[in-house]
N, C-alpha and C positions, 0 to 999 in steps of 0.2 A: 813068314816065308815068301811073303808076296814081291817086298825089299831083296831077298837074296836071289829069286829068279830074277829080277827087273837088273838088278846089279852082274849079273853073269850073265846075261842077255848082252848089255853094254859093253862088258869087259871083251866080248869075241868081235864088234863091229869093227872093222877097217876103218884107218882113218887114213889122209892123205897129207903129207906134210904141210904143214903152217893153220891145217882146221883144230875145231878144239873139240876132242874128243869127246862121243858123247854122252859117256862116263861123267864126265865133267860137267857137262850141259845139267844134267839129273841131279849132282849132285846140288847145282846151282840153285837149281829150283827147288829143292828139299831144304835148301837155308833158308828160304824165306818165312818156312813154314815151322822152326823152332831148333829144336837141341836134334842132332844127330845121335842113334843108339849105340853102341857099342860095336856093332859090325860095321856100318857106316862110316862111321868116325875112321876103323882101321883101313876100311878100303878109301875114303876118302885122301887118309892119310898114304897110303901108297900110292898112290896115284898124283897127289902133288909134289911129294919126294922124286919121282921118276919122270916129272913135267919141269923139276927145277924150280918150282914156284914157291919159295920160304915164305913170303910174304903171305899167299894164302892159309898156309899152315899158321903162320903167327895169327893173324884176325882172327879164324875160328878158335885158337886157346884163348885168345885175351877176351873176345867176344864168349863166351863160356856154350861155345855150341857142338863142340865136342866131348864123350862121356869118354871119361878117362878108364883106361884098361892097363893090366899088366902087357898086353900083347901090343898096345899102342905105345908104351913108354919105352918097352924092348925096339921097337921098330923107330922110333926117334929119338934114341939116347947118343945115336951118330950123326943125328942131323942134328947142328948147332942152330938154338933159336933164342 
């Protein structure tokens, strides 16, 4: 539960154009530290779809640091990777 308050805490902060959300910031620091869970992985994964960033999306599948979901595979079957 601790993940999902700290993650919807992130998701409301204002960001101002060209900083990197700090959404993103958390989620950076949570790769160092092993495989993303299941909700993780999906919020992570919306959020580099809506930053434009493929390339991070590919490194965490090929890097196996994200847990694969029907809700993730649904959310990136339009995004070409």
């Amino acid at each position: 539960m601790a993940n999902y308050v700290s993650v919807s805490y992130l998701q409301n902060v204002l960001v101002q154009a060209g900083q990197t959300p700090p959404l993103l910031q958390y989620f950076g620091a949570l790769w160092t530290k092993g495989k993303f869970n299941a909700f993780e992985s999906l919020e992570l994964s919306q959020l580099v779809m809506n930053q434009n960033k493929k390339n991070l999306l590919e490194n965490r599948l090929a890097e196996d640091k994200l847990e694969c979901s029907e809700e993730l595979g649904d959310l990136v079957k339009g995004f070409q990777i």
